[in-house]
C-alpha positions as CSV (number, residue, x, y, z in Angstrom):
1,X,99.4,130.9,106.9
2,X,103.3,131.6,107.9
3,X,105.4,128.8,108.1
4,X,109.2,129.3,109.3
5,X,112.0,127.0,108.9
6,X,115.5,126.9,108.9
7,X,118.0,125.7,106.2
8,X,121.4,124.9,106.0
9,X,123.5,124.4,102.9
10,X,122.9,127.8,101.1
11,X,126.1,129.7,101.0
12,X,125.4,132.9,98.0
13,X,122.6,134.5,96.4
14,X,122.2,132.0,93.6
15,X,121.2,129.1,97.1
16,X,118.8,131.7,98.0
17,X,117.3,131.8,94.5
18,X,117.2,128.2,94.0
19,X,115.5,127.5,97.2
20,X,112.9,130.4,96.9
21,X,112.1,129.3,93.2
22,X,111.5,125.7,94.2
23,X,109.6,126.5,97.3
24,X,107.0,129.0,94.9
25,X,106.7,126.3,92.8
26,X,105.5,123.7,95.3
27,X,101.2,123.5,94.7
28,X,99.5,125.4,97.4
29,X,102.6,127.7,98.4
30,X,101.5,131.5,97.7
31,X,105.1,133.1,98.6
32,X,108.3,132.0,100.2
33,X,110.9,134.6,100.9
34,X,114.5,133.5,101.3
35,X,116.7,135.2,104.5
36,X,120.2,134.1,103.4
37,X,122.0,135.9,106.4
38,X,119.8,134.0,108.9
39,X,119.8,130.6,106.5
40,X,116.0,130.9,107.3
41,X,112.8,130.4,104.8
42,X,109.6,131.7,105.7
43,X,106.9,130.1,103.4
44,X,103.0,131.6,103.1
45,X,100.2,129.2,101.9
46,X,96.5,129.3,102.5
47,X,96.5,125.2,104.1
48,X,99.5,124.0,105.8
49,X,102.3,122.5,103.7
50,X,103.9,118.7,104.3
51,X,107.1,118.8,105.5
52,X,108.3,116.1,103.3
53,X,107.2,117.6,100.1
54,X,109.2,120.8,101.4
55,X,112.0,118.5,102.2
56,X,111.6,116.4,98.6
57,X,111.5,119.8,96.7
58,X,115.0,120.9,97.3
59,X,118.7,119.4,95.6
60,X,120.5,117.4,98.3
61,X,122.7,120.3,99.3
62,X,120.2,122.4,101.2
63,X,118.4,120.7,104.9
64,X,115.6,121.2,106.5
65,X,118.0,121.6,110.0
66,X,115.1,123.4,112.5
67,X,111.4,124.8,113.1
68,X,111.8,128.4,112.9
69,X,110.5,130.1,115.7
70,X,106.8,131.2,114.0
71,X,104.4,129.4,116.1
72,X,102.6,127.8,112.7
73,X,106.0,126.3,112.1
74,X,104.5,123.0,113.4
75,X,101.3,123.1,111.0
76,X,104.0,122.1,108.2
77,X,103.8,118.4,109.5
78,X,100.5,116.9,108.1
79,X,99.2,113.6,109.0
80,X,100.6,110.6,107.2
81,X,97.4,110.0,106.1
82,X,96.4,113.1,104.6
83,X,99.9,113.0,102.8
84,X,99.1,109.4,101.6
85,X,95.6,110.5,100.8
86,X,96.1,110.2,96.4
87,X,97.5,106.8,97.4
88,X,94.4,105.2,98.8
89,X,92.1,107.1,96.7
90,X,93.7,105.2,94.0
91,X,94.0,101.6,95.6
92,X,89.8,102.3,96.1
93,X,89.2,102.2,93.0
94,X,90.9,99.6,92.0
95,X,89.5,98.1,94.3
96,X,85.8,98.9,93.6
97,X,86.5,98.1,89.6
98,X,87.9,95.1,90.2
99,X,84.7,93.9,92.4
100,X,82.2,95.6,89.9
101,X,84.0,93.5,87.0
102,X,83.6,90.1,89.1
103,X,80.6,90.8,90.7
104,X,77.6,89.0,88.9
105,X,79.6,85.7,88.3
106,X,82.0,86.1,91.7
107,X,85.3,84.6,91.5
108,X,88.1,85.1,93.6
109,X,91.1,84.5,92.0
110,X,89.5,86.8,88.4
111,X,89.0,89.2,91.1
112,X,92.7,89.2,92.3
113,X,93.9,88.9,88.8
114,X,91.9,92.0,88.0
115,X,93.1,94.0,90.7
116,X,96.7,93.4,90.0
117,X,96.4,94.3,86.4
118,X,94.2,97.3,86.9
119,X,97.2,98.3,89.6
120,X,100.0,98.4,87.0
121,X,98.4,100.3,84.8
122,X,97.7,103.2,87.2
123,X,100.6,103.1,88.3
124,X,102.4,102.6,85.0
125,X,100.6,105.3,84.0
126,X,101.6,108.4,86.7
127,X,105.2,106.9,86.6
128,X,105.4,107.3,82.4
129,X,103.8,111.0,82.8
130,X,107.3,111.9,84.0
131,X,110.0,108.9,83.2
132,X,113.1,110.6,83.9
133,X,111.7,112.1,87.0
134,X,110.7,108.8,88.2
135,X,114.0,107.3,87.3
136,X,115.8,109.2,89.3
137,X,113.4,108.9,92.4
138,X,113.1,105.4,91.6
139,X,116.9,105.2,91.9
140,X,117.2,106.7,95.9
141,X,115.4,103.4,97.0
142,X,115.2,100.7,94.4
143,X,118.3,98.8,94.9
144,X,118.7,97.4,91.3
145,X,117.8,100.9,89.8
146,X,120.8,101.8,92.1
147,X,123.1,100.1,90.3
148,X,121.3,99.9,87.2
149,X,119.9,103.5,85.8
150,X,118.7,102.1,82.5
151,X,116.1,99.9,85.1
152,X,114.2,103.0,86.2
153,X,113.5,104.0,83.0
154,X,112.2,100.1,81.4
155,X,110.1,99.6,85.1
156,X,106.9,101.8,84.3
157,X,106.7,99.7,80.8
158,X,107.8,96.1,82.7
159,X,104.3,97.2,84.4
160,X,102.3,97.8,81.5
161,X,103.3,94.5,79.9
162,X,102.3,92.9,83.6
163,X,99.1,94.5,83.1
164,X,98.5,93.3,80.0
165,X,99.0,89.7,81.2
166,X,97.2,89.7,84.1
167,X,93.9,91.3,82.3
168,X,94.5,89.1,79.4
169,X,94.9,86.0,81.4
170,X,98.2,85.2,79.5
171,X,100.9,83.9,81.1
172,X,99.9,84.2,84.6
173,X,102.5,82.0,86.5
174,X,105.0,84.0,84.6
175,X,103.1,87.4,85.8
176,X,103.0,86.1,88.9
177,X,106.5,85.0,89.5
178,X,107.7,88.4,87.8
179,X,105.7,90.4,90.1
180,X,107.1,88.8,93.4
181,X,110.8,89.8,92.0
182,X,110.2,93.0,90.6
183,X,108.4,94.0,93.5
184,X,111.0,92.3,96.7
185,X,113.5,94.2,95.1
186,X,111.7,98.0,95.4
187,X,110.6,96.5,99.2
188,X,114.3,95.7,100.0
189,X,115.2,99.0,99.3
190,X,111.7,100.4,100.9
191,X,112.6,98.2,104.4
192,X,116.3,99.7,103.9
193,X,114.8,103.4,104.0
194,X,112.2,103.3,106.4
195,X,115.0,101.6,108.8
196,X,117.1,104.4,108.3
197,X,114.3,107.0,108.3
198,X,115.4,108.6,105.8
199,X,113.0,111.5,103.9
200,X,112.5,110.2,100.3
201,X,110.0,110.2,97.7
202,X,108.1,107.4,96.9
203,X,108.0,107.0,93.2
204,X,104.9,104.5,92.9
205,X,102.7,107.1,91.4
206,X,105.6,108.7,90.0
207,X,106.9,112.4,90.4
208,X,103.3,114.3,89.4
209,X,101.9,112.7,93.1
210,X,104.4,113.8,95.7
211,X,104.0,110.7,98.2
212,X,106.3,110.3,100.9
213,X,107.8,107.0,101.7
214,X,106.1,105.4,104.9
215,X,104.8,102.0,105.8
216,X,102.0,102.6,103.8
217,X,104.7,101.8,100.6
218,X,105.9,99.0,101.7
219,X,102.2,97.8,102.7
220,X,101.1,98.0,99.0
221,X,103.8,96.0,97.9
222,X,103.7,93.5,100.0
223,X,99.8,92.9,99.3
224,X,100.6,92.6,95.8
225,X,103.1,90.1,96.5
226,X,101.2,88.1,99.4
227,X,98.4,88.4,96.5
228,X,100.6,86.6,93.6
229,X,101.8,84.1,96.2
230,X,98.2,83.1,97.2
231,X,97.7,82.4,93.5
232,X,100.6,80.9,93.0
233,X,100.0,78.6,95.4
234,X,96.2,78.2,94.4
């Protein structure tokens, strides 16, 4: 499959190395070939290629400014939910684990409580594959990473130790509590982008899982926090 775009930003050879280099490197890209004169890329993969993760995969300088011509330009734009697709496979089974646990004595609130322990340690756990990485994605959203860097980099281990209370049943009110701040902060800055429409990466499973940031972000935050408010108030 040929996919043509155009690019702007790339002024000498060493832009049009830097943009083919990171477009080969992106997972499922065969080729991509660099015409500096025309500030156009042409990109060849067997399944088409989300925009977004193009978009995500270059520095700042260079923009995704048109579609090129090629008429399986438009193939590049996959379905929000096929981009989102590691996301919910994820969220299921937490989901499913947290039932199984419950299921022969069934409560409720250990069922919650196991879900939102189980969920920081997934996520803890792609986020701390690549800390530095998800520091600085964390920090084009997260409005206290903003002006705090050293935040980005404590966050994935703030959710371990959440883990560890919820699935130890220590401290819950103080879980609780901790997880309706930490998590209104990152959906301040989530509201902020998706109001702009601005083409970040979401860093909730860190940088190895290229998500984009949609709805579907700010969705899973705010069911954790409606979740620790229910308890909260229970």
């Amino acid at each position: 499959m040929k996919s043509t775009f155009k690019i702007s930003g790339m002024t000498c050879n060493g832009c049009k190395s830097t943009v083919e280099d990171k477009l080969s490197l992106l997972n499922g890209v065969d080729e991509a070939l660099v015409d500096l004169a025309k500030g156009e890329a042409v990109i060849y993969s067997k399944n088409p290629i989300s925009y977004s993760l193009i978009t995500n995969s270059l520095p700042s300088k260079y923009k995704i400014i048109s579609n090129g011509s090629n008429q399986d330009s438009e193939a590049i734009k996959v379905s929000k939910i096929v981009q989102l697709k590691p996301l919910f496979i994820v969220l299921g089974y937490i989901l499913v684990t947290s039932i199984l646990l419950n299921i022969k004595n069934w409560d409720s609130t250990n069922t919650m409580l196991d879900f939102m322990g189980l969920f920081f340690i997934f996520f803890s756990f792609f986020k701390i594959l690549d800390i530095k990485g998800f520091s600085m994605s964390f920090r084009m959203y997260d409005p206290l990473a903003r002006k705090v860097p050293l935040y980005g980099f404590v966050y994935p281990f703030l959710e371990v130790l959440l883990a560890i209370m919820f699935i130890t049943r220590f401290e819950v009110d103080i879980a609780l509590m901790s997880t309706i701040i930490f998590l209104g902060i990152t959906s301040i800055g989530v509201s902020q982008a998706l109001l702009k429409k601005a083409k970040i990466k979401c860093a909730c499973l860190g940088t190895t899982l290229k998500l984009p940031m949609t709805e579907a972000t700010f969705i899973e935050n705010a069911l954790m926090i409606t979740m620790a408010v229910s308890l909260i108030i229970q």
